[in-house]
C-alpha positions in Angstrom: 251.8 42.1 -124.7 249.6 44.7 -126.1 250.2 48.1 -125.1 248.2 51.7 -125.7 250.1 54.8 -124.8 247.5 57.9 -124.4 249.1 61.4 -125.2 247.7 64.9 -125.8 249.8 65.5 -129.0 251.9 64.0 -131.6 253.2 67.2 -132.6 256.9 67.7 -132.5 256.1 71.5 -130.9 255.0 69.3 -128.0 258.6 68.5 -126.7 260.3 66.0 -124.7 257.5 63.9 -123.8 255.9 63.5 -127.4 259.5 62.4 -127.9 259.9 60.2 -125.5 256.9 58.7 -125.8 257.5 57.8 -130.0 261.1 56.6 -129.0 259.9 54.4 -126.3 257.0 53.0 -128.8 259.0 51.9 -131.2 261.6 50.3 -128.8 259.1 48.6 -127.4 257.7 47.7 -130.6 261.4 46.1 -131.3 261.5 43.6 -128.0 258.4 42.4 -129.1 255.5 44.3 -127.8 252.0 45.5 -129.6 252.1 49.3 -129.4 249.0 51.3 -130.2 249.4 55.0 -129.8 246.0 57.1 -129.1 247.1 61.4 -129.5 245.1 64.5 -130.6 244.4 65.8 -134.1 246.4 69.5 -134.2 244.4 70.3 -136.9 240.5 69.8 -138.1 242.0 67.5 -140.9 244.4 65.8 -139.6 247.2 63.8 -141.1 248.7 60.8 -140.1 251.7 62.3 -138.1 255.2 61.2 -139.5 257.8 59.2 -138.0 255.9 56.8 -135.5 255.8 53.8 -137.6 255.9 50.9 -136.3 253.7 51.8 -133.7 249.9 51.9 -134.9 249.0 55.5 -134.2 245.3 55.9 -133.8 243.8 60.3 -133.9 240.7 61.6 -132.0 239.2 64.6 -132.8 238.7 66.6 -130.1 235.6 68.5 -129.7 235.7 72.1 -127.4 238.8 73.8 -126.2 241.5 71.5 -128.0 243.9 72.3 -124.2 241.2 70.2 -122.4 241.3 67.4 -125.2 237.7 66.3 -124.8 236.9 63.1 -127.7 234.7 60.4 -127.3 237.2 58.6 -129.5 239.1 58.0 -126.9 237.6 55.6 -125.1 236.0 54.4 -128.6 239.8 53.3 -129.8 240.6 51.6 -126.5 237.5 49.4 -126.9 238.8 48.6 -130.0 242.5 47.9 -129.1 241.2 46.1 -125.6 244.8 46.7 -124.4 246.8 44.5 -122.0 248.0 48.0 -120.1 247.3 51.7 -121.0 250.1 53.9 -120.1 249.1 57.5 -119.7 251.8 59.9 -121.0 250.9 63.6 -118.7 247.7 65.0 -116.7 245.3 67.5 -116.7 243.6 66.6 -119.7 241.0 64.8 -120.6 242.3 61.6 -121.7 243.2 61.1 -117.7 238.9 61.0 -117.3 238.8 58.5 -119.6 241.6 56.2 -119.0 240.0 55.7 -115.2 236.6 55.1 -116.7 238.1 53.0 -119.4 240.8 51.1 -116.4 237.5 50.4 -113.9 236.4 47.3 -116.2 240.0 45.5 -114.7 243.0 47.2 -117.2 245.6 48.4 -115.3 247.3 51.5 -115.9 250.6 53.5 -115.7 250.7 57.2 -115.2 254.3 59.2 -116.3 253.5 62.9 -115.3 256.7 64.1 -117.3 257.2 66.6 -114.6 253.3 68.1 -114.4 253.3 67.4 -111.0 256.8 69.4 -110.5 255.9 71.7 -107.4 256.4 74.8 -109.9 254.4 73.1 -112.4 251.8 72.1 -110.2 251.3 75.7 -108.6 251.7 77.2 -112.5 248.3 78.1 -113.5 247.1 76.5 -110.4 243.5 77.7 -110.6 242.9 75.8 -113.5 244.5 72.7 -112.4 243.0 72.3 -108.7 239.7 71.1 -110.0 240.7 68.9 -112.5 242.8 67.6 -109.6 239.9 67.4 -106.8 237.5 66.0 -109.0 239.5 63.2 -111.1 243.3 63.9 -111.3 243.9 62.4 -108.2 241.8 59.7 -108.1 243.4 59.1 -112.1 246.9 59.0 -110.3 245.9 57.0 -106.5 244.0 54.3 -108.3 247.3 53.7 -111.4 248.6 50.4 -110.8 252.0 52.0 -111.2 253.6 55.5 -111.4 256.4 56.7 -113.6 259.5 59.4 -112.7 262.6 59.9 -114.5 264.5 61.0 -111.7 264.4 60.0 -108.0 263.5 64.1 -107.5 260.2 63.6 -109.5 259.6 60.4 -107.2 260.1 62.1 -104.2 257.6 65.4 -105.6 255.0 62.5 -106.4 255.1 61.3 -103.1 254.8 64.5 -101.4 251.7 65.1 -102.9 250.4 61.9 -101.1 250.1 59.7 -103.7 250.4 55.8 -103.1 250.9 53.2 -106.0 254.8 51.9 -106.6 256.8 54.3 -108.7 259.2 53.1 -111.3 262.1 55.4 -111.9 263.5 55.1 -115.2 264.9 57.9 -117.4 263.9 59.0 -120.3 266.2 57.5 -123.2 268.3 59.8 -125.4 269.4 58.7 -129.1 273.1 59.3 -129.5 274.2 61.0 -132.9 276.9 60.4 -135.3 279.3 63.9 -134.6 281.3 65.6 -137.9 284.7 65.5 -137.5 285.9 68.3 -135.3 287.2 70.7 -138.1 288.9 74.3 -138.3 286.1 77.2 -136.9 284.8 79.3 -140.0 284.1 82.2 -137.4 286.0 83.8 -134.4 282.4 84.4 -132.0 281.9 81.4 -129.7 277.9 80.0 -129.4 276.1 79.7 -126.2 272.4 77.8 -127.1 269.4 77.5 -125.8 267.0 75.1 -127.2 263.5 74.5 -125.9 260.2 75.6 -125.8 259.6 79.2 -125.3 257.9 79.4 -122.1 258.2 81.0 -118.3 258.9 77.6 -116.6 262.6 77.5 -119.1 264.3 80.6 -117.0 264.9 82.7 -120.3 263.9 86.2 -118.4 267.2 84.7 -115.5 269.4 84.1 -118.8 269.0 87.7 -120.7 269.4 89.3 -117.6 272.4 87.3 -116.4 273.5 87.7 -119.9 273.4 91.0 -120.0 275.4 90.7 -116.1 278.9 89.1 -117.2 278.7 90.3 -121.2 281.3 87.8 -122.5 283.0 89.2 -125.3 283.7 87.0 -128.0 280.5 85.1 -127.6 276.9 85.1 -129.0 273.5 83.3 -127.6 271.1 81.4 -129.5 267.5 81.0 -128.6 265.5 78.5 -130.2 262.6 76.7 -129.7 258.8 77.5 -130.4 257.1 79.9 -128.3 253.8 78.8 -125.8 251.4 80.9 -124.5 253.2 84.2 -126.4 256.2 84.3 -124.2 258.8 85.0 -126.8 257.9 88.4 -127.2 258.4 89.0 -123.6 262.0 87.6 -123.8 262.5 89.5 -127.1 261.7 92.6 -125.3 263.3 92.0 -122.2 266.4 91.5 -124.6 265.9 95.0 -126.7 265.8 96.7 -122.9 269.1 94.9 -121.7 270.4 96.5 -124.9 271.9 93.0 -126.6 269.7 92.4 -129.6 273.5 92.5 -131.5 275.0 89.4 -129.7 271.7 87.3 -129.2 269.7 85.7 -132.1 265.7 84.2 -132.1 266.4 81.4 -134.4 262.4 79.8 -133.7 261.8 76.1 -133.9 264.2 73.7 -135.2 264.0 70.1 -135.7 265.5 67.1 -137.5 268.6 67.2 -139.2 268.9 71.2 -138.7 268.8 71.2 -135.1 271.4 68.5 -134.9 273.5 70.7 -136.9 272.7 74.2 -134.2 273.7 71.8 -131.8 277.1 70.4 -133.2 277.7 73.8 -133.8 277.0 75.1 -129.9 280.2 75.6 -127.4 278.1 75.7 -124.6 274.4 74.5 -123.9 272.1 76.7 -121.2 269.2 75.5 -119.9 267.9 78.1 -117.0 264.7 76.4 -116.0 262.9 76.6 -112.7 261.7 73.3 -113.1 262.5 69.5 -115.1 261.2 65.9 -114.1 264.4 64.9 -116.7 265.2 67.7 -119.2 265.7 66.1 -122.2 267.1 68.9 -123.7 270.2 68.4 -121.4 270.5 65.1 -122.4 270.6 66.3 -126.1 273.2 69.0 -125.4 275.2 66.3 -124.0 274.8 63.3 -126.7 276.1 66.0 -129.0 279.2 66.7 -126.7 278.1 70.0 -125.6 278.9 71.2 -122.0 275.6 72.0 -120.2 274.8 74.8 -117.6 271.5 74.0 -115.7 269.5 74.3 -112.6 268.7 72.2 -109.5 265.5 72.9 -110.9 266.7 69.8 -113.0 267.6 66.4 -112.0 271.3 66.9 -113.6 273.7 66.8 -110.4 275.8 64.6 -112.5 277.2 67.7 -114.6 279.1 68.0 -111.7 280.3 64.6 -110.1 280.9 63.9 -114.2 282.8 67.1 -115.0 280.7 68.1 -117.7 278.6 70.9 -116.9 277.6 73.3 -114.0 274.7 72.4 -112.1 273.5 75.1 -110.5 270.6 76.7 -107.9 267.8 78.5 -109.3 268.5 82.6 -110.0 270.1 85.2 -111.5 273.2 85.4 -109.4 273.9 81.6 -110.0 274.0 81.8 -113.5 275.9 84.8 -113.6 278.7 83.2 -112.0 278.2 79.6 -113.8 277.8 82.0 -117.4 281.4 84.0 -116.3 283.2 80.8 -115.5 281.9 78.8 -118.8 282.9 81.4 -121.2 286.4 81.8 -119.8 287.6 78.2 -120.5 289.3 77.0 -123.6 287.5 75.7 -126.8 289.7 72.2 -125.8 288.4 72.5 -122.3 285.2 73.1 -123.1 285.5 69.8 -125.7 286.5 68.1 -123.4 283.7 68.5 -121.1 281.4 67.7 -123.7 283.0 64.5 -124.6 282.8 63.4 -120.9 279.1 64.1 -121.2 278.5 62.3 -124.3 280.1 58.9 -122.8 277.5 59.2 -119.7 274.4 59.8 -121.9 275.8 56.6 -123.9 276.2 54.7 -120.4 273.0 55.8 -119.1 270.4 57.1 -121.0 270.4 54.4 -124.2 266.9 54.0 -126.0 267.4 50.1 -125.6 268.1 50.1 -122.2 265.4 52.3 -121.3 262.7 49.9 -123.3 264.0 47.2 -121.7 263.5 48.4 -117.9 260.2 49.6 -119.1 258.8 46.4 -120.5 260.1 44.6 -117.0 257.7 46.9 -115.3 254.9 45.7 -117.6 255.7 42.8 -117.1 255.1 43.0 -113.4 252.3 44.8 -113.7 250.6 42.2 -115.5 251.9 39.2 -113.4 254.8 38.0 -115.3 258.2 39.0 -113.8 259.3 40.0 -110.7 259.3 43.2 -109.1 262.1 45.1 -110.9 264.8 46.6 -108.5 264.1 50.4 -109.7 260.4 50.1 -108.6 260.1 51.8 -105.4 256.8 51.0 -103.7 255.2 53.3 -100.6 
């Protein structure tokens, strides 16, 4: 089974679906499949981007505003490749034109939105989305032989914009890290963490405020992440005015083996977003035993009927209350929610399991297999 996944970048910057998309590669890679890999240069001489291998990885230049993602290569590499099935990782750019032009000669295709199609995604910046959506978006998404969510919320968003084909809902996968050995704390002050992009949808403007609320002495918070569209120095300000540039740190991007470390070293994880299709920084907080305050902005309810987190509805108020309870419990309670959360990412969310459930949709696609069980058709 040959296999092209399309994606706007193969930069790390890029977040959970660049992420996803490389993990699920290279699992699929291992259960036997042909991956090829078709991304954006981020540069005008582009390198060969690290840490995909095995999959083949194939760049196109783009020519003209590199956020629309305009290339001729695009359709040049899948002529080359002549893939069984593209899979089309997010919308709005280019590469969605060209996969349905590409798809017409009898390739079917997959479509996973990673949460673009989110109802506060969708209306984000809406002006420049509606006529990429009225003149190919949706026709790119109606006319996909299948459609991908991660949670039964995205599946239900997808279908509310009208949209037709069967949806599989599978999760994204998580890899699960090796934890130090809990040892004797160096410092007194307790770390609250948030780690993701930089940007409006994440709820950072709700968390400094509701910060600034309850106050909790003993405790710092940690913002990391790179910034999009220059919205760190509105949360850096927003801090200075609320008066605690002494008790929160910008810490900027982190990756690799460092931002494993910022997370074993986190008491509590906050994500404040307004909107997730999965959240895979959640999942991350959680693999690393780290308790979790989110949103119901995010697919997470299971912080709750799991006891490891707070799950919580969108807004200053909420957080204020989920922020006051959090930083009141023990460092042992705390653990112990976090250990709770790490044994449901390892039950759930494993990068094998994952591959597998995705390659049985492929296969049914394609006429191999039966329909699997988590495909839910209109």
């Amino acid at each position: 089974m040959r296999i092209v996944q399309l994606i706007g970048s193969l930069s790390n910057e890029s977040g959970g679906p660049t992420y996803s998309t490389r993990r699920l590669s290279q699992e699929l890679w291992a259960l036997g499949c042909e991956v090829h890999v078709i991304g954006l240069a981020e540069t005008e001489s582009p390198n060969h981007p690290d840490g995909w291998a095995p999959a083949a990885v194939h760049i196109v230049a783009p020519r003209g505003p590199r956020g629309f993602g305009y290339s001729a290569g695009w359709l040049q590499v899948l002529e080359g490749v002549r893939p069984d099935l593209v899979h089309v990782h997010g919308v709005w750019m280019y590469y969605s034109l060209a996969s349905l032009r590409w798809c017409r000669g009898g390739w079917p295709r997959m479509v996973s939105p990673h949460g673009m199609l989110e109802p506060w995604a969708f209306r984000y910046r809406r002006w420049k989305k509606l006529p990429v959506w009225l003149l190919w978006e949706r026709r790119h998404l109606d006319s996909a032989a299948i459609l991908h969510a991660t949670s039964e919320q995205e599946a239900t968003n997808i279908r509310a914009l009208g949209l037709r084909p069967p949806i599989a809902v599978i999760p994204n996968g998580i890899d699960v890290p090796d934890l130090p050995q809990p040892g004797n704390r160096t410092h007194e002050e307790r770390r609250a963490l948030f780690l993701s992009r930089i940007h409006p949808i994440k709820g950072l403007l709700n968390l400094v405020e509701a910060w600034r609320r309850v106050g909790p002495p003993g405790w710092r918070l940690s913002i990391a992440g790179p910034d999009e569209c220059g919205h760190l120095g509105v949360v850096q300000q927003a801090v200075r005015e609320a008066g605690l540039a002494g008790v929160v740190d910008f810490l900027g991007p982190i990756y690799g083996k460092e931002k494993q470390e910022l997370l074993n070293s986190a008491d509590l994880f906050i994500l404040p977003t307004f909107s997730e299709n999965f959240g895979i920084a959640v999942a991350e907080a959680l693999a690393s035993a780290v308790p979790v305050i989110t949103t119901k902005g995010a697919p997470w309810g299971c912080l709750e009927t799991h006891g490891c987190g707070w799950w919580v509805d969108i807004g200053v108020e909420p957080l204020v209350a989920a922020i006051s309870e959090a930083t009141r419990c023990t460092t042992s309670e705390l653990r112990a929610m976090g250990e709770r959360g790490r044994r449901l990412v390892e039950e759930r969310f494993s990068w094998p399991k994952i591959a597998r459930q995705m390659k049985a949709v492929y296969e049914w696609v394609l006429g191999g297999g039966p329909r699997p069980e988590w495909v839910l058709t209109a």
